[in-house]
C-alpha positions as CSV (number, residue, x, y, z in Angstrom):
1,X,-7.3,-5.0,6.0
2,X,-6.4,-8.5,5.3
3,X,-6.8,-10.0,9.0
4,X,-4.6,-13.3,7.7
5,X,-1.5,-11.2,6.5
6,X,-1.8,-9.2,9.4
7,X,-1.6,-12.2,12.1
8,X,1.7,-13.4,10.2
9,X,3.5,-9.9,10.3
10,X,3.0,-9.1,14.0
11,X,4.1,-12.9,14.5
12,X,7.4,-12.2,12.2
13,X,8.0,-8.8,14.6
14,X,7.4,-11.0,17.8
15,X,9.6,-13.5,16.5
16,X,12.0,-11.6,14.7
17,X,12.2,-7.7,16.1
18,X,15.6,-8.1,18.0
19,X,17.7,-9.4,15.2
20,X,16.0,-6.5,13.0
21,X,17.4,-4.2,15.9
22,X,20.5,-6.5,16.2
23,X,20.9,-5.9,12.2
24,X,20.4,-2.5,12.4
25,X,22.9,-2.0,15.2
26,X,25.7,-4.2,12.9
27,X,25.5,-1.7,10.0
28,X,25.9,1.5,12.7
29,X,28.8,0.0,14.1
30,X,30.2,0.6,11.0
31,X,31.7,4.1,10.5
32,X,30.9,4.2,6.8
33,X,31.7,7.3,5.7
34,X,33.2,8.0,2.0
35,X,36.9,8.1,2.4
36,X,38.3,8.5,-1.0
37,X,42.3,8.9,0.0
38,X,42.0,5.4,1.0
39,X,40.0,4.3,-2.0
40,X,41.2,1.1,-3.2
41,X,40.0,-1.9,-6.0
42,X,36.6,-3.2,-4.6
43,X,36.4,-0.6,-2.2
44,X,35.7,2.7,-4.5
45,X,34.5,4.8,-1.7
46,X,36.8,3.9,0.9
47,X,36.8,0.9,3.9
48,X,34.0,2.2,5.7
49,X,31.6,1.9,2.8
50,X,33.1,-1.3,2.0
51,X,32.4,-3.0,5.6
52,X,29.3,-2.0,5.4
53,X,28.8,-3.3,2.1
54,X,30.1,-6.3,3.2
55,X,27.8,-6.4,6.5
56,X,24.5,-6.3,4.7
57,X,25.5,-8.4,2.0
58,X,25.9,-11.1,4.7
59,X,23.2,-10.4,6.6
60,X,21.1,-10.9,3.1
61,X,23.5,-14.0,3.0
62,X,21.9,-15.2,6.2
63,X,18.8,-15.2,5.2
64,X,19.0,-17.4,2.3
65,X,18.5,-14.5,-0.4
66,X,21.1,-14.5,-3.4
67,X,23.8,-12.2,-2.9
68,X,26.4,-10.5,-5.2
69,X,28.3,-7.4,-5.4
70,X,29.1,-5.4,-8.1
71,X,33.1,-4.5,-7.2
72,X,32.4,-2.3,-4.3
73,X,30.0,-0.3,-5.7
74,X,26.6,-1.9,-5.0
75,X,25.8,-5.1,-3.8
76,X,22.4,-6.8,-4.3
77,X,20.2,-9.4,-2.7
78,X,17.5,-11.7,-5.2
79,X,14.7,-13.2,-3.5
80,X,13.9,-15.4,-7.6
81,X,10.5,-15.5,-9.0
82,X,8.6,-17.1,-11.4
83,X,9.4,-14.4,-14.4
84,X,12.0,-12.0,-14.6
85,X,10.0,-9.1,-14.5
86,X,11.9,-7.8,-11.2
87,X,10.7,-5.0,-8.5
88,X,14.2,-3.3,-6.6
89,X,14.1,-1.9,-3.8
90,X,17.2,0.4,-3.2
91,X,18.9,2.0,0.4
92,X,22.5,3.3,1.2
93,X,24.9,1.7,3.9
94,X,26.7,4.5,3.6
95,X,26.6,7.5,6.0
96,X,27.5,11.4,6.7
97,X,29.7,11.7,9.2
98,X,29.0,11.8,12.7
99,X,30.3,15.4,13.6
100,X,30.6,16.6,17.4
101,X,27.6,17.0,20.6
102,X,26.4,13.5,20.5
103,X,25.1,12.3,24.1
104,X,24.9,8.6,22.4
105,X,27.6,7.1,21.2
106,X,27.1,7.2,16.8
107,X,28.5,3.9,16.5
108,X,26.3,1.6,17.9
109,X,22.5,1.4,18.6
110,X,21.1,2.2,21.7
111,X,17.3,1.9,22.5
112,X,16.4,4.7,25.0
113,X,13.1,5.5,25.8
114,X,11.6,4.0,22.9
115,X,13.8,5.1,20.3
116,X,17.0,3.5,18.4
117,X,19.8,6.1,18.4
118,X,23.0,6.0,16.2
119,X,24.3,7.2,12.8
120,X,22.2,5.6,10.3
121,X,19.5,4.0,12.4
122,X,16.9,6.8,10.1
123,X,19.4,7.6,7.1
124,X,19.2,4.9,6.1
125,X,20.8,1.5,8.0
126,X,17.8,1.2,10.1
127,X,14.9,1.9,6.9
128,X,16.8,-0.5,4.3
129,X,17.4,-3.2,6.8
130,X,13.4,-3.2,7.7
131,X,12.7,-3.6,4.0
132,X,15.1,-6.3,3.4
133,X,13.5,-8.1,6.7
134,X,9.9,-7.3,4.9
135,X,11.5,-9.9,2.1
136,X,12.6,-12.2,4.3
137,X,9.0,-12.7,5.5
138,X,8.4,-13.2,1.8
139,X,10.9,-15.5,1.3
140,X,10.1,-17.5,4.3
141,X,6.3,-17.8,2.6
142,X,7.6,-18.9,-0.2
143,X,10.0,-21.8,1.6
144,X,6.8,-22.8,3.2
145,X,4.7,-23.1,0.0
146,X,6.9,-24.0,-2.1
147,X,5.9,-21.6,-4.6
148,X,7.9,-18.6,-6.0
149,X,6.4,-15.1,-6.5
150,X,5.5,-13.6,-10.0
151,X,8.0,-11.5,-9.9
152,X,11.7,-11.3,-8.6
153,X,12.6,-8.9,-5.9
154,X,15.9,-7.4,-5.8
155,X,17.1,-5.8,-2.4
156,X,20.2,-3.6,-3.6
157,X,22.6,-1.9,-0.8
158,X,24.4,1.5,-2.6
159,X,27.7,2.8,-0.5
160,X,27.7,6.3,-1.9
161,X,24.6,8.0,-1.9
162,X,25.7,10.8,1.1
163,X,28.2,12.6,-2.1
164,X,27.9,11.8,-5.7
165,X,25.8,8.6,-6.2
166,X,28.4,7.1,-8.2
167,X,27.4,3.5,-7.5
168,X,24.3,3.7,-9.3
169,X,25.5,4.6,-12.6
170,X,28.1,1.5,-12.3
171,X,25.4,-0.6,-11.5
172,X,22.7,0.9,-14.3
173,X,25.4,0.3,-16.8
174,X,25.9,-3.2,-16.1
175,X,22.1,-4.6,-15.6
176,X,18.7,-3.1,-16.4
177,X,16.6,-1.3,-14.3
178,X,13.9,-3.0,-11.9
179,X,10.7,-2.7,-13.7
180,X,9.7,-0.7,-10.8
181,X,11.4,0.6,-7.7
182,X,11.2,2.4,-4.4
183,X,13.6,3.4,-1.7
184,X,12.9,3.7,2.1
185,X,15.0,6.4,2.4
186,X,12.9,9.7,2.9
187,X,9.2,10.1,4.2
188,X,5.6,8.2,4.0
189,X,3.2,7.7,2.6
190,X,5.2,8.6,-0.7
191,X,7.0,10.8,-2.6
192,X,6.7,10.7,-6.4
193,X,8.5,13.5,-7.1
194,X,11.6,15.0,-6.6
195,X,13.0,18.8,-7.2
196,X,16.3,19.6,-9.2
197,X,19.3,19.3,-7.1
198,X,22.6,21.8,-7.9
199,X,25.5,22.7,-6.1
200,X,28.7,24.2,-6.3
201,X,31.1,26.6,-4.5
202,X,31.3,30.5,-4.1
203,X,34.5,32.1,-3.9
204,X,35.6,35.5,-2.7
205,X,38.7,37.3,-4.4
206,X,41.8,36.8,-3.4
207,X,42.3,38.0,-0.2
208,X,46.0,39.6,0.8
209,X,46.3,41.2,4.1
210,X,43.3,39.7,5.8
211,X,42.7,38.8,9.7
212,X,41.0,35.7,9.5
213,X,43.6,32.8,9.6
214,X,41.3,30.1,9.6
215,X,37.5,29.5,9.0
216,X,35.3,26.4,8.5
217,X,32.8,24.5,8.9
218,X,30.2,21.9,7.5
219,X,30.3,18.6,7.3
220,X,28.4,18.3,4.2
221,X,27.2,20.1,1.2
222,X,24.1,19.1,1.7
223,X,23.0,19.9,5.2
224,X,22.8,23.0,7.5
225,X,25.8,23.1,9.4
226,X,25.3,23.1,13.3
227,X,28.9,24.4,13.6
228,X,31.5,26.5,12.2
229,X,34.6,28.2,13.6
230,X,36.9,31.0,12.3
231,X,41.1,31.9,14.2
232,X,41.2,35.3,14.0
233,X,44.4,37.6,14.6
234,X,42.8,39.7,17.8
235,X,42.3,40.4,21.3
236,X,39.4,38.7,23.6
237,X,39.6,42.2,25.3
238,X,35.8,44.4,24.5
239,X,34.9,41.7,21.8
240,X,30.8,41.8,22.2
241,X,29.1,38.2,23.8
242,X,26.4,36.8,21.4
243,X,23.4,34.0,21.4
244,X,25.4,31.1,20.0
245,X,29.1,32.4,20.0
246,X,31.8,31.6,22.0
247,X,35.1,32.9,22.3
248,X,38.3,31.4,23.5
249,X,42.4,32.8,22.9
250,X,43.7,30.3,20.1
251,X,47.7,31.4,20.7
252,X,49.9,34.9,20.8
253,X,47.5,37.3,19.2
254,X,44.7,34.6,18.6
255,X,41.1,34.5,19.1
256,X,38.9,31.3,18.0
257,X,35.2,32.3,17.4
258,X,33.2,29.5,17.2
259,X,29.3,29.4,16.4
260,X,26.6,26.6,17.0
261,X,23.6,26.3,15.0
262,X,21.0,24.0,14.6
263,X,21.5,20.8,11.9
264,X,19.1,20.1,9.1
265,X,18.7,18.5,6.0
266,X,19.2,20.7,3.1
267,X,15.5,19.7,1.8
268,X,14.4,21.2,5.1
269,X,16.5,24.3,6.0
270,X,13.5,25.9,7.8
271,X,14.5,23.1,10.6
272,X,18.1,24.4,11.0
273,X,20.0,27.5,12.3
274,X,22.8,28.1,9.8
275,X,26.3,27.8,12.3
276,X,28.1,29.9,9.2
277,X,25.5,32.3,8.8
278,X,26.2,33.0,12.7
279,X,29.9,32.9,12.4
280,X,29.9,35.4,9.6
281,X,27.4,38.2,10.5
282,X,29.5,37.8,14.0
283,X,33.0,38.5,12.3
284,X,31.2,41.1,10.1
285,X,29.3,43.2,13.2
286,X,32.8,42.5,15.7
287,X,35.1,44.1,13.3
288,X,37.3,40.9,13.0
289,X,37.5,40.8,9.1
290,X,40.1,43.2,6.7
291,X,37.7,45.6,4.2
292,X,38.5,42.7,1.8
293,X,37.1,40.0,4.1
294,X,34.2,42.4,5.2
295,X,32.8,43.0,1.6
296,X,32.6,39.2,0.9
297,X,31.4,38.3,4.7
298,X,28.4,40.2,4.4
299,X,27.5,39.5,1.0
300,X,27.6,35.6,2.2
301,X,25.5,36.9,5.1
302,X,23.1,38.0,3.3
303,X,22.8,34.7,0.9
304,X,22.6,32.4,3.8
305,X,19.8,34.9,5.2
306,X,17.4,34.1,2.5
307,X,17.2,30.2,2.1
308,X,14.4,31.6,-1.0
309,X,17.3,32.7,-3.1
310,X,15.8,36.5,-3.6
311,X,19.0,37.9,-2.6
312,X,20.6,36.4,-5.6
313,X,17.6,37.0,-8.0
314,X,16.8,33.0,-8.0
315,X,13.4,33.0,-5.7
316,X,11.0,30.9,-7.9
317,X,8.2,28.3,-7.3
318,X,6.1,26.1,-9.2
319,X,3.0,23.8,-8.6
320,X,4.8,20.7,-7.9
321,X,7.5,21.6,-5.8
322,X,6.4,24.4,-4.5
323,X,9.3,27.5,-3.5
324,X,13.1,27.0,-4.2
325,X,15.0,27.2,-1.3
326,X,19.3,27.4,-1.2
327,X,21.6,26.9,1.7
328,X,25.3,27.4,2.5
329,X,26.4,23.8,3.8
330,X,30.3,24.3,4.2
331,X,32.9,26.7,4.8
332,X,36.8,26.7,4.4
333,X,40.1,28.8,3.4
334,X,41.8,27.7,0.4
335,X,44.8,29.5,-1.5
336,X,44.1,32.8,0.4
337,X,40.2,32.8,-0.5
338,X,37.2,31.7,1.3
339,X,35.0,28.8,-0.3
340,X,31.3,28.5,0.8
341,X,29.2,25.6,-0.5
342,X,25.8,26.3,-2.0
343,X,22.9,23.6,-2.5
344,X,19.9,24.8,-4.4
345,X,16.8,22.9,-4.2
346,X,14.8,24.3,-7.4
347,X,11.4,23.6,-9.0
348,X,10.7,23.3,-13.1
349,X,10.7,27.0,-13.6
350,X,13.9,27.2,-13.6
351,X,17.2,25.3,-14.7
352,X,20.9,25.1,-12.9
353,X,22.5,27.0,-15.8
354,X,20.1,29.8,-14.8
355,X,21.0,29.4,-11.3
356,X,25.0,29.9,-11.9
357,X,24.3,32.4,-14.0
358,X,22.6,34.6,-11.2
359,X,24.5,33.5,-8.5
360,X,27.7,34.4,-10.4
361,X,26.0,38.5,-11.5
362,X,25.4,38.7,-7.8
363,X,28.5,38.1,-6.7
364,X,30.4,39.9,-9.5
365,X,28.0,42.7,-8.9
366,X,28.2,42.9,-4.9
367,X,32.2,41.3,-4.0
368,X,35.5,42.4,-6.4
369,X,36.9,38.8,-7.4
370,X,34.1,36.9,-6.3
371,X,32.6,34.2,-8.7
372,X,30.3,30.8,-8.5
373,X,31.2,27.8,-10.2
374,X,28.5,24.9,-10.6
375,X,29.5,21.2,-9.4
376,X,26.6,19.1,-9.6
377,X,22.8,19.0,-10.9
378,X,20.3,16.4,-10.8
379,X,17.2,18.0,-12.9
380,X,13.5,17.6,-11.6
381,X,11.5,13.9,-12.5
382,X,8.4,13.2,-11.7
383,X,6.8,9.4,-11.8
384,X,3.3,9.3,-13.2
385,X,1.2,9.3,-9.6
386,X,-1.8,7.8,-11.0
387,X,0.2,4.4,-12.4
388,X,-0.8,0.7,-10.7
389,X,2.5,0.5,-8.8
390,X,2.1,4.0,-7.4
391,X,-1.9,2.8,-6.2
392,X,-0.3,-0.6,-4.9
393,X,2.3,1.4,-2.7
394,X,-0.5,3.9,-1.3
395,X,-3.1,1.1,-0.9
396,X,-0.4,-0.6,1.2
397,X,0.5,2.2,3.3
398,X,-3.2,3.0,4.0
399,X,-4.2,-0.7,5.0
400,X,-1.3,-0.7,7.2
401,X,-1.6,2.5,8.8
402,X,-5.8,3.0,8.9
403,X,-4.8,6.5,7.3
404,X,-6.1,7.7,3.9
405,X,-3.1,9.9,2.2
406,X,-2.0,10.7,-0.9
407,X,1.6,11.0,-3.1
408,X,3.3,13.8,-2.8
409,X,6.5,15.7,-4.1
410,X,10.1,16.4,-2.1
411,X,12.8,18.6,-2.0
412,X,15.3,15.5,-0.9
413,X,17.3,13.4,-3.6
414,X,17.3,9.8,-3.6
415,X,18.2,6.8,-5.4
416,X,14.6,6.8,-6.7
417,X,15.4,9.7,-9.5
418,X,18.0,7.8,-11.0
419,X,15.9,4.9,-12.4
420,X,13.3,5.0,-15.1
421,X,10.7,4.5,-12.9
422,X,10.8,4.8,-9.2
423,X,9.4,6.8,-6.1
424,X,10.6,7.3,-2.6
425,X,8.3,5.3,0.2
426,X,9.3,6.0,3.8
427,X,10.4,5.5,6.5
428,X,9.8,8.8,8.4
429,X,6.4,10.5,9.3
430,X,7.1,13.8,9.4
431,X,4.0,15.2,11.3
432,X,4.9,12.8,13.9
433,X,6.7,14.9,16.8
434,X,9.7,13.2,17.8
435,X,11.0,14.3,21.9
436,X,13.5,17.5,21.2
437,X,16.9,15.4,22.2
438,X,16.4,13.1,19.4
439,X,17.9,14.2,16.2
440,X,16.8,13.8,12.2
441,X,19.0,12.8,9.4
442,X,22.1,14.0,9.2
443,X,21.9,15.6,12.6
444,X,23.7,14.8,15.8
445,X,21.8,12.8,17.9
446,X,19.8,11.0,15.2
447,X,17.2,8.6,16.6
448,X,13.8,6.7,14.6
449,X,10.8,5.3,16.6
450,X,10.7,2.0,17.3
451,X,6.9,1.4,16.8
452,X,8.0,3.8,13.8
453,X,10.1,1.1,11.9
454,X,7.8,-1.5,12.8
455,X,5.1,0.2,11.2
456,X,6.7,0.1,8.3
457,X,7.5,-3.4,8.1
458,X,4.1,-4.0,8.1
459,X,3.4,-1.6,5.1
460,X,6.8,-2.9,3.2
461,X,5.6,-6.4,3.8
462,X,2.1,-5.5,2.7
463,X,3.9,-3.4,-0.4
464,X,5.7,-6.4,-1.7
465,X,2.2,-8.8,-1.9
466,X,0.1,-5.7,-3.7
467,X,3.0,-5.4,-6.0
468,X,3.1,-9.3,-6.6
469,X,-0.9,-8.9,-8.0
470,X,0.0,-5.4,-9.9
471,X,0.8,-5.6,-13.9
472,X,4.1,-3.7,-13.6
């Protein structure tokens, strides 16, 4: 460990910690969820995303780094070098939304017991904001020498990554891509490797005479739903109590039925109770579904049983990413049929084509009507593991930490696949047991660790001067 470079990063965090926190706590107070209805020039994604945008960009501002935004879709933040050989490194402002349970409020930061809780502080306000303070340090070694790094670094801010990562593409078509890239937006020490990524929607037939007058839940496709409710035309009279049901009348003739589950991530659905798993097999088992309903219900049932995908003939693995897994992330009624999400997570042994095709027999076979349409797919990439920037990233994290790991592969999508060359690099530790009332991304609650974040500062800063000495 380099005892020098060490001395000047804890003096930046005992100098600087509580405007990281302070910067961190301006992009939560931000409720930048995609809004698309009020979608506007320079704000594609809606105001929150845009104030966000706006937020970091002067926060870069502040710190003397060269800011720009590309028309709502990305903005950016150059610390120059000497060549133009460049290094990005890429996070999201934007966020899921918050949902309901929280016992913080989302919107702002607040530091309890060692922890920073809020929308955002781990996915990913709180992550990208400790990177752009790891060039800051930089760029205040560079004001005091007077000399500029080899290489240009390039903090950029997307405000869409939570849907369709649509500011990417505008930004890839209007500048070339960092010679090499990472995003603080997943898990240490690193990922180089990300599974395919496909989703689309499951229908049921048309329904005619059914009970169920409303249904939903969700808040995202990607994500296992903590909640989900279904009206009902019935009685409360002899309906059966259940672990994680609760009934209440909803008007003459009336029942709402209304499940709670546990949030997760969609790369992590072992983590999560499925809230429209619960709802369904309850609405199945009670009776409160038409024959029509009932044939659907419990063929959803049993998909959202099996996060492995055997009940629809798509259980596969391979040796990078290991076992597919699938999960049912929202519910709704629409035109007199329900509409369930579906996010796969698959490996190189199979493709998305392959998945809609066996998704769509299962349902054909199992539910009169019933068909699967695919929305979106991201195929599998892989970065060579083994390259100089890949070493530089692990050495850093490894000096930093006193640990000795290695890269690995994730089921989670990030910015990183959609460069030529990039990996995923933080910020969470997942074999790091967090208290039970703090929550993980895209779950109510979400907190990060303090000591966490400032841990990696120190391996960002560190990153940034093994990447400076690396032949990218």
């Amino acid at each position: 460990m380099n005892d020098e470079l060490q001395k000047e990063i804890d003096a930046y965090l005992d100098a600087h910690w509580d405007d990281v926190v302070a910067d961190i706590d301006a992009l939560v107070r931000i409720e930048s969820v995609e809004d698309l209805a009020n979608a506007a020039e320079g704000a594609p994604f809606g105001p929150g995303p845009r104030a966000a945008l706006d937020q970091a960009l002067a926060i870069a501002g502040r710190m003397g780094l060269e800011t720009h935004d590309c028309d709502g879709y990305v903005g950016y933040a150059d610390l120059p070098g000497a060549s133009s050989k460049q290094i990005g490194i890429i996070g999201h402002v934007d966020v899921v939304p918050a949902g309901v349970g929280w016992n913080f409020e989302p919107y702002r930061v607040t530091r309890h017991e060692g922890y920073l809780m809020g929308r955002g502080v781990s996915d990913d306000k709180g992550p990208i904001m400790v990177a752009l303070h790891a060039v800051k340090f930089w760029a205040d070694r560079v004001a005091a020498s007077g000399e500029r790094l080899p290489y240009t670094v390039r903090v950029l801010f997307g405000a869409n990554e939570e849907t369709n990562m649509k500011d990417v593409p505008y930004y890839r078509a209007r500048h070339d891509d960092p010679d090499f890239l990472f995003t603080p937006d997943n898990q240490f020490p690193l990922a180089y490797g990300e599974s395919g990524i496909c989703s689309g929607t499951l229908v049921s037939g048309e329904i005619t005479d059914g009970m169920i007058v409303e249904i939903e839940g969700g808040q995202a496709v990607n994500a296992v739903p903590g909640l989900a409710h279904a009206v009902v035309r019935s009685s409360l009279e002899g309906l059966p109590e259940r672990e994680g049901i609760s009934l209440s009348p909803s008007g003459e003739g009336l029942v709402r039925v209304e499940a709670r589950g546990v949030p997760a991530h969609a790369s992590t659905p072992e983590l999560g109770v499925n809230a429209i798993e619960l709802l369904v097999g309850y609405l199945v088992d009670a009776g409160l579904c038409s024959a029509e309903e009932r044939q659907f219900l419990s063929f959803l049932r049993a998909v959202l049983a099996d996060v492995s995908g055997s009940r629809v003939e798509i259980a596969v693995r391979d040796e990078h990413f290991g076992a597919l897994t699938m999960i049912g992330g929202m519910v709704s009624l629409q035109d007199g049929r329900i509409c369930q999400s579906i996010d796969v997570r698959y490996p190189t042994t199979i493709t998305a084509e392959r998945i809609e095709r066996r998704i769509n027999k299962a349902a054909f076979e199992s539910v009169l009507g019933a068909y699967f349409t695919l929305e979106h797919d991201k195929a599998p990439f892989l970065t060579d593991p083994e390259s100089p920037a890949v070493r530089a990233l692990l050495e850093a994290y490894n000096e930093a930490t006193g640990e000795n790991r290695q890269g690995a592969t994730t089921k989670g999508g990030t910015y990183a696949r959609e460069f030529s060359v990039g990996v995923s690099f933080g910020a969470e530790k997942p074999w790091v047991q967090d208290p039970a009332w703090v929550g993980g991304m895209h779950a109510v609650d979400e907190g990060v660790r303090e000591e966490g974040l400032k841990e990696a500062f120190a391996i960002y800063a560190r990153t940034l001067g093994n990447l400076m000495q690396t032949d990218l």
